[in-house]
MIDREN-690784 format. One line per field, with one value per residue: residue in three letters; x negated, y, z of N, C-alpha, C, O in turn. Coordinates in steps of 0.001 Angstrom, whole numbers, plus 500000, padded with zeros to 6 digits. Layout:
code ALA_...
neast X_...
nnorth Y_...
nup Z_...
caeast X_...
canorth Y_...
caup Z_...
ceast X_...
cnorth Y_...
cup Z_...
oeast X_...
onorth Y_...
oup Z_...
***
This chain:
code UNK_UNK_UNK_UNK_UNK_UNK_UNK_UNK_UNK_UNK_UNK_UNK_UNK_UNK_UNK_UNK_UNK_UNK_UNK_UNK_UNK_UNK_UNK_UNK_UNK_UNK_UNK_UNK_UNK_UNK_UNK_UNK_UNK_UNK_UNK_UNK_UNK_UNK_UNK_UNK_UNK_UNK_UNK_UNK_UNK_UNK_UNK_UNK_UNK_UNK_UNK_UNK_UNK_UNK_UNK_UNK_UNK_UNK_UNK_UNK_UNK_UNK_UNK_UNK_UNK_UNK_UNK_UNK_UNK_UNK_UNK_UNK_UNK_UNK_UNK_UNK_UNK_UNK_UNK_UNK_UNK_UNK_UNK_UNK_UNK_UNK_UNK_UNK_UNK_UNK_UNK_UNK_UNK_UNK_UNK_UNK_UNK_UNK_UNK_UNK_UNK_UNK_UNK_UNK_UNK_UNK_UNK_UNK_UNK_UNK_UNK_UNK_UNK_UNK_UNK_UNK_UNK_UNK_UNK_UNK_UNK_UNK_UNK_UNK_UNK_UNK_UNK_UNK_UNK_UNK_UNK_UNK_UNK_UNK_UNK_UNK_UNK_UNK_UNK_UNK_UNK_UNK_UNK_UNK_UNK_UNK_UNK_UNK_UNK_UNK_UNK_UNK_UNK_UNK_UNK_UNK_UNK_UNK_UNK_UNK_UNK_UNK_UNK_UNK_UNK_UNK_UNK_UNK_UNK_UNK_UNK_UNK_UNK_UNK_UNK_UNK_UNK_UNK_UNK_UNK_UNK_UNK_UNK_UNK_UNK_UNK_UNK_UNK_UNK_UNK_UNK_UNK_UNK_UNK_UNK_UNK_UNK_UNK_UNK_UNK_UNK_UNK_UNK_UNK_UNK_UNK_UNK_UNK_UNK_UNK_UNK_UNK_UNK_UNK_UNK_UNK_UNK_UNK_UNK_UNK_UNK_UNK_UNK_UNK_UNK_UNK_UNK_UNK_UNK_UNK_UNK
neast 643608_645504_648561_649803_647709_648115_650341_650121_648309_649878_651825_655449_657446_659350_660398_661444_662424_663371_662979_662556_660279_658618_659053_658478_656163_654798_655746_654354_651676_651685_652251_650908_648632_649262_651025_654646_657199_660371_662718_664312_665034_667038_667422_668425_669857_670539_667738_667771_669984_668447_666108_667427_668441_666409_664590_661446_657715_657017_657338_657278_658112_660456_660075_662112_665155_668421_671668_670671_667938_664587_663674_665715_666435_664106_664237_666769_666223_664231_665501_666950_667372_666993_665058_663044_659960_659070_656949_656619_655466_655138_656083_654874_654597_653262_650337_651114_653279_656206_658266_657120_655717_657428_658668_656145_656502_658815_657876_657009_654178_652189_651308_651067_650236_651712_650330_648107_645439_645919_644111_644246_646743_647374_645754_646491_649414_648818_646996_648929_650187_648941_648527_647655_647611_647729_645580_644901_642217_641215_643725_646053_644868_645187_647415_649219_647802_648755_651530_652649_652132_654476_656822_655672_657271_659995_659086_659330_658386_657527_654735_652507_649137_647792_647114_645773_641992_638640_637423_639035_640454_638564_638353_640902_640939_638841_640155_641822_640499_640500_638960_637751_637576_635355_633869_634431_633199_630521_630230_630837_628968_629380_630861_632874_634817_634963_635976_638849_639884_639974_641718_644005_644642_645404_647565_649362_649749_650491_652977_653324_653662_651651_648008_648854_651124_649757_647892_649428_650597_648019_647625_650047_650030_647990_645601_644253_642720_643928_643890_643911_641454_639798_636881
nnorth 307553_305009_303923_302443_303728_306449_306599_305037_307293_309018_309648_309378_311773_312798_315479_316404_318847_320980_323663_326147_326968_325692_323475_324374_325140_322606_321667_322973_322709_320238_319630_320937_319471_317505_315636_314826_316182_314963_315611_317863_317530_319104_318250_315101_313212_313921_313639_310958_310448_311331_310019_307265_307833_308557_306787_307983_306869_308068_309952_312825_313231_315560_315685_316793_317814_319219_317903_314829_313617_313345_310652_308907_309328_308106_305311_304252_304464_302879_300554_300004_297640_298667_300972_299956_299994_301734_304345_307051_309726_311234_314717_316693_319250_319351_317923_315941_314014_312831_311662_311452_308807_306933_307361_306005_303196_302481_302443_304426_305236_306824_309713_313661_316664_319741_322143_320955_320954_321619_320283_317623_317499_315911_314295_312682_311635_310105_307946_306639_305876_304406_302118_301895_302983_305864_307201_309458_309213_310634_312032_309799_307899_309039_309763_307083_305785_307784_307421_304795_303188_304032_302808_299944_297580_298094_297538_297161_295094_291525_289878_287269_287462_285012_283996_284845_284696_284945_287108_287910_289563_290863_292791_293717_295700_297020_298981_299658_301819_303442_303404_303070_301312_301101_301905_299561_297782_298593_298449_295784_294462_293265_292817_295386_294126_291786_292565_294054_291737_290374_292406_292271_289531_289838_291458_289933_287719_289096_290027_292556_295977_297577_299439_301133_299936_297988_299218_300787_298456_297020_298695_298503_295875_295372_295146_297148_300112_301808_299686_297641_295058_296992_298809
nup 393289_394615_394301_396796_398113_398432_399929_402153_403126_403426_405825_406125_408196_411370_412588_416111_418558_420668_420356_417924_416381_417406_415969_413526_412759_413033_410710_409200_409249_409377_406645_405117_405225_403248_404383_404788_406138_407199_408074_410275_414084_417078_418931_421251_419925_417731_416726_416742_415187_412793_412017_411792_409591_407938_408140_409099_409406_411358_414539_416113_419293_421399_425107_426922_425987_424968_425750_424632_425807_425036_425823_426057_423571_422427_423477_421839_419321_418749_419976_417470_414966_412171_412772_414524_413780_414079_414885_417596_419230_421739_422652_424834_427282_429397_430751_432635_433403_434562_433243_430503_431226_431368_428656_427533_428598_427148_424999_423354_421149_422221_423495_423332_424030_423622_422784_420914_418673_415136_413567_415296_415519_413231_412951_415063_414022_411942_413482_414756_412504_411444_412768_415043_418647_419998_422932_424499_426455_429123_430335_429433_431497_433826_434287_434324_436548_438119_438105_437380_440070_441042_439526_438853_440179_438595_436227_432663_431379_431878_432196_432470_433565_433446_431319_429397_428703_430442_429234_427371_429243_430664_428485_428388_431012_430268_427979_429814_430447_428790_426851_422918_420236_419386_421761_423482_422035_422223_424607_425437_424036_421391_418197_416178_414758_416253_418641_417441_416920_419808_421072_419630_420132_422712_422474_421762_423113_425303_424444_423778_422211_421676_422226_423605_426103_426441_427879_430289_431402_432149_434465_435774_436937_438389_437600_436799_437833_440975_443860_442117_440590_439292_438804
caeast 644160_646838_650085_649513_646607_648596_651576_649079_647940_651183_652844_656749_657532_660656_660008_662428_661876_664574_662057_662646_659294_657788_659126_658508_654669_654446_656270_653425_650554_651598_652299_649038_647795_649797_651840_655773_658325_661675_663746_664070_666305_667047_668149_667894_671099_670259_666853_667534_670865_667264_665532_668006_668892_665473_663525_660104_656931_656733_658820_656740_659564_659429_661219_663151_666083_669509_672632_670168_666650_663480_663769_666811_666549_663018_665075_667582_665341_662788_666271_667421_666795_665793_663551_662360_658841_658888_655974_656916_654483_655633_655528_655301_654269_652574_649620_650964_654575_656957_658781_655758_655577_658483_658370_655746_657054_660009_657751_655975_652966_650969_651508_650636_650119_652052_649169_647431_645291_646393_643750_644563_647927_647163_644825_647464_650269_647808_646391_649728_650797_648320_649232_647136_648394_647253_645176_643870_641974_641659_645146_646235_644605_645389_649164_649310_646939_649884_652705_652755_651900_655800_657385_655842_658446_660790_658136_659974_657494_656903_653270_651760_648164_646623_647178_644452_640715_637643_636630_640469_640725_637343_638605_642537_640311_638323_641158_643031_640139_640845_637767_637850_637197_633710_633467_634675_631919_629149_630468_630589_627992_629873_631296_634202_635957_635416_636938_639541_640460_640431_642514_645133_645512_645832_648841_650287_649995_651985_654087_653300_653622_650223_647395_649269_651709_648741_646936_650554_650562_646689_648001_651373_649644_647049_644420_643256_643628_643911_644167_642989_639997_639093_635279
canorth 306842_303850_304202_301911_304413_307218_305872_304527_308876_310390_309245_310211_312635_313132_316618_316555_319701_322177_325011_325931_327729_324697_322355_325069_325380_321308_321788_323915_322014_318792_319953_321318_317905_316068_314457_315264_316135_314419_315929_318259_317638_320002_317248_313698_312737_314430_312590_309083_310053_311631_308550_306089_308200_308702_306089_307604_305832_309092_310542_313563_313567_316671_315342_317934_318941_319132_316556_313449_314093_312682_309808_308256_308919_306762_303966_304136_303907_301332_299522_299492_296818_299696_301656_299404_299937_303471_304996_308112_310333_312068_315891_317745_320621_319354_316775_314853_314165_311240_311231_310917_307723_306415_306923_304854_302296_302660_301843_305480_304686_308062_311686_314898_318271_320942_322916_320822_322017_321216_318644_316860_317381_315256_312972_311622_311185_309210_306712_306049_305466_302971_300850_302299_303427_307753_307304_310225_308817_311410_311605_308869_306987_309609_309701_305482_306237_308883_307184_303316_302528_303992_301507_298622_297277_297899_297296_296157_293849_290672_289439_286413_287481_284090_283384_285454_284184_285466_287939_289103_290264_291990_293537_295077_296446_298366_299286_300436_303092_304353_303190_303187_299776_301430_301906_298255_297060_298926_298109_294220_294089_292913_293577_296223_293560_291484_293398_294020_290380_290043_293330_291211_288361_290141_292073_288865_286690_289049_290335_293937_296581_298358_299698_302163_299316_297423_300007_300069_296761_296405_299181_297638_294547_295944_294598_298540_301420_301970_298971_296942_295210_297305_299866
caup 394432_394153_395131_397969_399081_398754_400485_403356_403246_403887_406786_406776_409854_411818_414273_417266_419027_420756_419670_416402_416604_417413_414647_411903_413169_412928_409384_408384_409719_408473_405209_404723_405464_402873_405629_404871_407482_405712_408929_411872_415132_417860_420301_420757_419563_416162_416243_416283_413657_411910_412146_411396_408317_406942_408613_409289_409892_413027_415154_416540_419734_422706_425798_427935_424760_425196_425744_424949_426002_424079_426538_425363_422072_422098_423680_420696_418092_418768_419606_416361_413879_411202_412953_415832_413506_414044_416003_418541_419468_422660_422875_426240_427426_430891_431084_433892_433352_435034_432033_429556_431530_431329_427728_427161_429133_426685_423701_422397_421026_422533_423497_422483_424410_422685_422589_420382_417514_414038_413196_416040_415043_411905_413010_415508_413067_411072_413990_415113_411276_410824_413605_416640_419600_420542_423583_425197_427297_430139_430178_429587_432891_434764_433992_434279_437679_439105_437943_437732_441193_441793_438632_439062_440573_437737_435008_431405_430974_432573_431535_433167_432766_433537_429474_429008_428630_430973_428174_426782_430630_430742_427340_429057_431948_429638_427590_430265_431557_427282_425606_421712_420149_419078_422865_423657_421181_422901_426098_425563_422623_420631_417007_416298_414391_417059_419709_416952_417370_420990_421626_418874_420975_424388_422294_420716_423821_426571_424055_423793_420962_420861_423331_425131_426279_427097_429187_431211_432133_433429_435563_436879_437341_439063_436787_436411_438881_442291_444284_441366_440285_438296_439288
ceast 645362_647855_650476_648931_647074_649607_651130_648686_648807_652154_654224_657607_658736_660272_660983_662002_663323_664066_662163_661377_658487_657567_658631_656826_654226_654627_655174_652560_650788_651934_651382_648172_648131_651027_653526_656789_659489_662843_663429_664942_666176_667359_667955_668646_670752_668910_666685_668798_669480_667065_665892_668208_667791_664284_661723_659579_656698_657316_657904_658200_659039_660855_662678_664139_667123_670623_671965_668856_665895_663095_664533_666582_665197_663560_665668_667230_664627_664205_666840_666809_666198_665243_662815_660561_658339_657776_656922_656174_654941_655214_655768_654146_653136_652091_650018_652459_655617_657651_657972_655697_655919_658805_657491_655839_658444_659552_657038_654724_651717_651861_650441_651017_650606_651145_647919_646863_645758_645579_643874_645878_647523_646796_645692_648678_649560_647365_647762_650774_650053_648306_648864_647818_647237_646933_644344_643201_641652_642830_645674_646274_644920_647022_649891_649089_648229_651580_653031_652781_654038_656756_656986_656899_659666_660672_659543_659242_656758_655671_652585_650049_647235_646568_646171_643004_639878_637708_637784_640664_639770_638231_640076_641354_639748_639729_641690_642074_639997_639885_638286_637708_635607_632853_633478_633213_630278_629221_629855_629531_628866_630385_632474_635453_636231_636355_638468_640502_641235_641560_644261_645756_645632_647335_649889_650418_650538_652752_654572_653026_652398_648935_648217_650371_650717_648001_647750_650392_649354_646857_649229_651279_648833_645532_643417_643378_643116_644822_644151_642328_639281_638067_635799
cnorth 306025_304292_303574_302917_305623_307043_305847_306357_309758_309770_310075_311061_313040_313940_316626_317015_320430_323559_325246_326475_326739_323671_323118_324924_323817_321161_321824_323006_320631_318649_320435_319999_317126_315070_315255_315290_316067_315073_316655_317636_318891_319141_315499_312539_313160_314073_311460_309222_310213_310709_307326_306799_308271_307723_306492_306744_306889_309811_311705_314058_314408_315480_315741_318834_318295_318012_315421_314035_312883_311128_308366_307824_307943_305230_303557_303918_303365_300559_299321_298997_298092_300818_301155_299466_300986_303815_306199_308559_311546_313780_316238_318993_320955_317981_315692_314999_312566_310811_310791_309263_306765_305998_306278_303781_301795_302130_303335_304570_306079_309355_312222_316194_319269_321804_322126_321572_321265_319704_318098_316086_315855_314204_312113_310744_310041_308053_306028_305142_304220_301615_300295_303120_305378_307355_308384_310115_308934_311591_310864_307864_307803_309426_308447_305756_306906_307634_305394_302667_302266_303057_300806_297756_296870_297861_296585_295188_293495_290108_288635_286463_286288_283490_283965_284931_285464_287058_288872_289942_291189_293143_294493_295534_297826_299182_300176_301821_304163_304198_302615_301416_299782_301059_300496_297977_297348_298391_296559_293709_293188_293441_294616_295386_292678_291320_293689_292682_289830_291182_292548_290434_288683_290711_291152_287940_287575_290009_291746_294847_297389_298649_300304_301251_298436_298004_300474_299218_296830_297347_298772_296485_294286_295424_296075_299263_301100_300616_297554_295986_295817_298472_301138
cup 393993_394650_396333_398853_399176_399560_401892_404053_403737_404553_406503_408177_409737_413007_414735_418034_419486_420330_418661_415872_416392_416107_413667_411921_412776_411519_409411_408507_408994_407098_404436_404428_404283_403129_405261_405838_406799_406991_410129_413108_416201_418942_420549_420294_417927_415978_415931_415421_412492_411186_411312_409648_407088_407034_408325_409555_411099_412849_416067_417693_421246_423567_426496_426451_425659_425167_425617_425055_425111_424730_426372_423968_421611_422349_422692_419494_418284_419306_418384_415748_413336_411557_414043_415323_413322_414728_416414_419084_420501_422444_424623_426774_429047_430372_432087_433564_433982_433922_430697_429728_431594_429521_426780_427498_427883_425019_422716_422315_421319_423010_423384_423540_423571_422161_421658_419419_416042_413502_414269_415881_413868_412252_413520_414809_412099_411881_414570_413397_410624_411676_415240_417232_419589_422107_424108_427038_428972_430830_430380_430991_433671_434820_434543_436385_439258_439070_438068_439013_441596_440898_438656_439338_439633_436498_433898_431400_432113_431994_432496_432652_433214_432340_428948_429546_429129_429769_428176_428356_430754_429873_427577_429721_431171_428990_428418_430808_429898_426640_424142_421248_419559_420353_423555_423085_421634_424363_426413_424635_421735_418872_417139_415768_415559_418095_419237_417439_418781_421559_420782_419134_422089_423862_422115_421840_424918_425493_424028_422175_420628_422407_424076_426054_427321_428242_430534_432150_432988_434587_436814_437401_438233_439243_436866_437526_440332_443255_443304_441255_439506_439108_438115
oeast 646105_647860_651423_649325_646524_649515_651679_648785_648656_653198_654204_658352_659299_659926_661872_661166_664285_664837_661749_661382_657707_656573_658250_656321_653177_653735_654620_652689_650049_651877_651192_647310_647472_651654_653519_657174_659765_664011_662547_665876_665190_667563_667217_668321_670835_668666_665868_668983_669389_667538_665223_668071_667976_663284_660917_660165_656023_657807_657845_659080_658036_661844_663796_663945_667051_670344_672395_668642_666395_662250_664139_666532_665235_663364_665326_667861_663964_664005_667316_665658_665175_664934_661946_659752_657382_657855_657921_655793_655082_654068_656737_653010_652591_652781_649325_652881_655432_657649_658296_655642_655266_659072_657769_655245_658896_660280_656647_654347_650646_653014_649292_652189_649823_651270_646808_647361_645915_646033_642665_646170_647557_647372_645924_648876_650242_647264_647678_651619_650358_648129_649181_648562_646140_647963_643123_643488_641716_642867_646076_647248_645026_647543_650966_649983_648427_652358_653715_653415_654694_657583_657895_657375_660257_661569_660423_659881_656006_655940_652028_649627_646030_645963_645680_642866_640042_638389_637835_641099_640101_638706_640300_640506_639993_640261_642031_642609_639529_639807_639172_637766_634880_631814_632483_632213_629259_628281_628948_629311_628419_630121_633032_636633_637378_637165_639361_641526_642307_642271_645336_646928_646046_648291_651083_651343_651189_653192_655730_652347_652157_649096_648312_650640_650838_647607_647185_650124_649405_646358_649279_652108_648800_644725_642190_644307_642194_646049_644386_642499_638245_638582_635119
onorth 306391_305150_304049_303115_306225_308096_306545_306605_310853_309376_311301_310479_313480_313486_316875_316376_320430_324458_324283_326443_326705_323256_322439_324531_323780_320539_320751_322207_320131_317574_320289_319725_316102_314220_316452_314222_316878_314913_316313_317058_319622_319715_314854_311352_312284_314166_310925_308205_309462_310446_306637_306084_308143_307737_305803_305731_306363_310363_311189_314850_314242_314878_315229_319972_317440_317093_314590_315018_311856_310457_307207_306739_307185_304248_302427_303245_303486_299410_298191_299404_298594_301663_301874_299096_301269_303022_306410_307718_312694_314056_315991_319291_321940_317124_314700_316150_311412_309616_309829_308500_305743_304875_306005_303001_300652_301665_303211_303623_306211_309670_311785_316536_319685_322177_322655_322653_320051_318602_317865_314895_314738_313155_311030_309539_309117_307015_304832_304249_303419_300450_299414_303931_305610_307138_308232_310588_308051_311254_310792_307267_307210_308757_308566_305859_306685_307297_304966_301617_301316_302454_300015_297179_295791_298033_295795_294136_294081_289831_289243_285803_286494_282421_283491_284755_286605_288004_290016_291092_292357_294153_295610_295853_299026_300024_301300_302736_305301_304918_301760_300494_298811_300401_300248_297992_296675_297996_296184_292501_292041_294597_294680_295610_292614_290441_293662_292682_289256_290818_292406_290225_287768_290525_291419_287155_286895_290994_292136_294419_297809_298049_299995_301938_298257_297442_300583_299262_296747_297018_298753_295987_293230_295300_296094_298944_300373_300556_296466_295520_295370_299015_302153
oup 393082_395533_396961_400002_400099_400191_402746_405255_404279_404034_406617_408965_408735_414098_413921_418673_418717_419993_418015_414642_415440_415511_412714_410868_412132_410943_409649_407579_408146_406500_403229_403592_404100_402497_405548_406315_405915_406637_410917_412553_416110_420012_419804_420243_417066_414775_415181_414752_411521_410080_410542_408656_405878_406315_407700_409937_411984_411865_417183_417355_421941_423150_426558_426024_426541_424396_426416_424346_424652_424137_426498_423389_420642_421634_422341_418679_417254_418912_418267_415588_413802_410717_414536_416173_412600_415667_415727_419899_420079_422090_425341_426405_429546_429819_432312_433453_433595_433627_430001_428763_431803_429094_425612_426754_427954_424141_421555_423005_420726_422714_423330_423692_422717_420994_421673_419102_416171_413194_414283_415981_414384_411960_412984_414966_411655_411227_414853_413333_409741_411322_416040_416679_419081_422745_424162_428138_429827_432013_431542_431451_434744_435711_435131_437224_440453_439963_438998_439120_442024_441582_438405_438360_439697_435672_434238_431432_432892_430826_433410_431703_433353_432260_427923_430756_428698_430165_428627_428297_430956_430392_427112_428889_431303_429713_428051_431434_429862_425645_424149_422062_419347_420410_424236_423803_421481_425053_427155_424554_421716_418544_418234_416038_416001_418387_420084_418122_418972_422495_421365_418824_422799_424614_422257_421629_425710_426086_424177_421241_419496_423469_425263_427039_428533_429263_431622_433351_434215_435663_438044_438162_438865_440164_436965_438267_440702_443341_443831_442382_439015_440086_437964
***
């Protein structure tokens, strides 16, 4: 393997956990994998000093810790110049969370159920390290579904979606109900690179950092969801 392809193999991990139980268990698991954890925090004040100090490519971050919550400290690092290219991979402990929601609004690129299992564990650190967003797609729409209707309103992002072409619009819709880009491709017949493409320029023309940003929006816009067009 090259040193590129190893490099590309072992994402750098920053656990921010108030559990110490928890972080040591993520240790383990992602060290098994390959994957190195270069830092713990207990808080979210001692995650983004983490962060800034060791600059992961993931920030495996829980929300509900002490003096700065996992909330903040996502704000703080995706504002800084040197780690604004960080991924954050929410932890929490409840499927349905207002704060989950908020932090992807804020710029995570996914969450994570505490209760995951180890390869899951892995796998995620890995799709968010390569430059995809963590969509669980159950989840996910449901969370957007509960919660967006009440932010709209105070959405970060403005997005004029009439810049988008017949098709790139078909292509959020799906998106936002969590289909894969395998699933896109069967959906629309189309190729996977294809779909690759068009999911590229829906990101690059309103100015968004990944799917889960994207699947946001067709909800606050009310491209997806309840009250919608979207079936």
């Amino acid at each position: 393997m090259t040193e590129a392809a190893a490099a590309v193999a072992a994402p750098r991990v920053v656990v921010a956990d108030d559990q110490h139980l928890v972080r040591s268990g993520f240790r383990m698991i992602l060290g098994a994998a390959g994957i190195p954890v270069v830092a713990e925090a207990a808080d979210g004040a001692a995650a983004v000093e983490a962060t800034l100090q060791h600059r992961p490519d993931v920030v495996l971050m829980d929300i509900r810790m002490p003096d700065m919550d996992g909330l903040e400290a996502t704000r703080r690092i995706l504002a800084a110049p040197a780690t604004c290219d960080c991924r954050i991979i929410i932890l929490t402990t409840f499927d349905l969370d207002q704060y989950v929601y908020a932090a992807l609004t804020a710029g995570a690129s996914g969450f994570l159920l505490k209760d995951v299992s180890p390869e899951q564990l892995v796998s995620a650190v890995r799709t968010v390290q390569g430059g995809d967003a963590l969509l669980a797609p159950s989840i996910t729409r449901r969370l957007v579904e509960r919660f967006a209707p009440r932010a709209a309103g105070s959405a970060q992002v403005h997005a004029d979606l009439s810049d988008l072409t017949p098709r790139e619009l078909e292509v959020l819709r799906l998106l936002a109900r969590g289909l894969s880009n395998a699933e896109l491709a069967a959906e629309l017949n189309l190729s996977e690179a294809t779909v690759k493409t068009h999911v590229a320029r829906i990101l690059a023309k309103l100015q968004l950092r990944d799917r889960v940003q994207a699947v946001v929006l067709a909800y606050e816009t009310g491209l997806a969801g309840p009250g919608g067009h979207d079936s």
